[in-house]
C-alpha positions in Angstrom: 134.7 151.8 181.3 135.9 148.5 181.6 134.0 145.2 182.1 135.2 144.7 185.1 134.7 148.3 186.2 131.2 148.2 185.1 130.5 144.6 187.4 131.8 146.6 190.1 129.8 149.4 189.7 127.0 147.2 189.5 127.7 145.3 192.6 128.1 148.9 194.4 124.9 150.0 192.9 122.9 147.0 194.1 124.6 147.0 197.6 124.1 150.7 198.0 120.0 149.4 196.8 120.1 146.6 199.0 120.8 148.6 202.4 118.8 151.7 201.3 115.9 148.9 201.4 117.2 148.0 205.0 117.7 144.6 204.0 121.0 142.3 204.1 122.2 140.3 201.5 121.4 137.2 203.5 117.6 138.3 202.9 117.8 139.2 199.2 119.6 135.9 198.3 116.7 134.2 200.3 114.0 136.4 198.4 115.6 135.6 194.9 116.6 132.5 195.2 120.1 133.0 194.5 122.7 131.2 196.5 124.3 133.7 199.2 128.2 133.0 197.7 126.8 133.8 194.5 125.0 136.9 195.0 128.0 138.2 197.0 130.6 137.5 194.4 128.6 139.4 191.8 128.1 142.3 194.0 132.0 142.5 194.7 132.7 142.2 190.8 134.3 139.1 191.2 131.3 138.1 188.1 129.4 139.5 186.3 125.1 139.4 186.6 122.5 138.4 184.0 119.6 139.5 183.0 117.7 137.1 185.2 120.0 138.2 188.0 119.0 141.0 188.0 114.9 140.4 187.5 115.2 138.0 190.5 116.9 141.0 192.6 114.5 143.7 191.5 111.5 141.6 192.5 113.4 141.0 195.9 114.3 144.1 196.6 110.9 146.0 195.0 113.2 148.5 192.7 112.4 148.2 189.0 115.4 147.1 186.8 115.9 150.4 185.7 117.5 151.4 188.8 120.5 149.4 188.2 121.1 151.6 185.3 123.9 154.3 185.6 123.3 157.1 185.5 124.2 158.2 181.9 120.8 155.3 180.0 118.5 156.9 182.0 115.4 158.4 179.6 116.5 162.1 180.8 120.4 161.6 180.0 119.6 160.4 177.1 117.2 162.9 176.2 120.0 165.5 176.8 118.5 166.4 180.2 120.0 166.4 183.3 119.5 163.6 185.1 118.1 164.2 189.4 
């Protein structure tokens, strides 16, 4: 996977995360304190996030960091055990 496939998947992951939550993006970027055209860009893959990014976002949203993870560095997967 490419790096630019891989900030998109993230940005799709965190959006899906994000309105699962019932909250806009408008709210998150409030909660983390990142600025709204910066948190949108990342999550169309236009850049990439950091690790603080991403700690700012989990806290906002209440999801631990983990569950920006795909699917394949989860404990289970790599474990050898199906992932849920």
């Amino acid at each position: 996977m490419s790096t630019t496939d891989t900030r998109k998947w993230l940005g799709l992951r965190i959006e899906k995360l994000i309105r699962d939550k019932g909250m806009t993006k408008r709210a998150v970027s409030e909660k983390s304190g990142m600025p709204y055209s910066s948190l949108n860009s990342k999550l169309k893959g236009y850049r990439g996030f950091d690790l603080d990014d991403i700690l700012a976002i989990s806290e906002a949203i209440g999801e631990p960091p983990s569950s920006f993870l795909p699917p394949q560095f989860h404990a289970s997967a790599l474990a050898g055990k199906e992932t849920e």
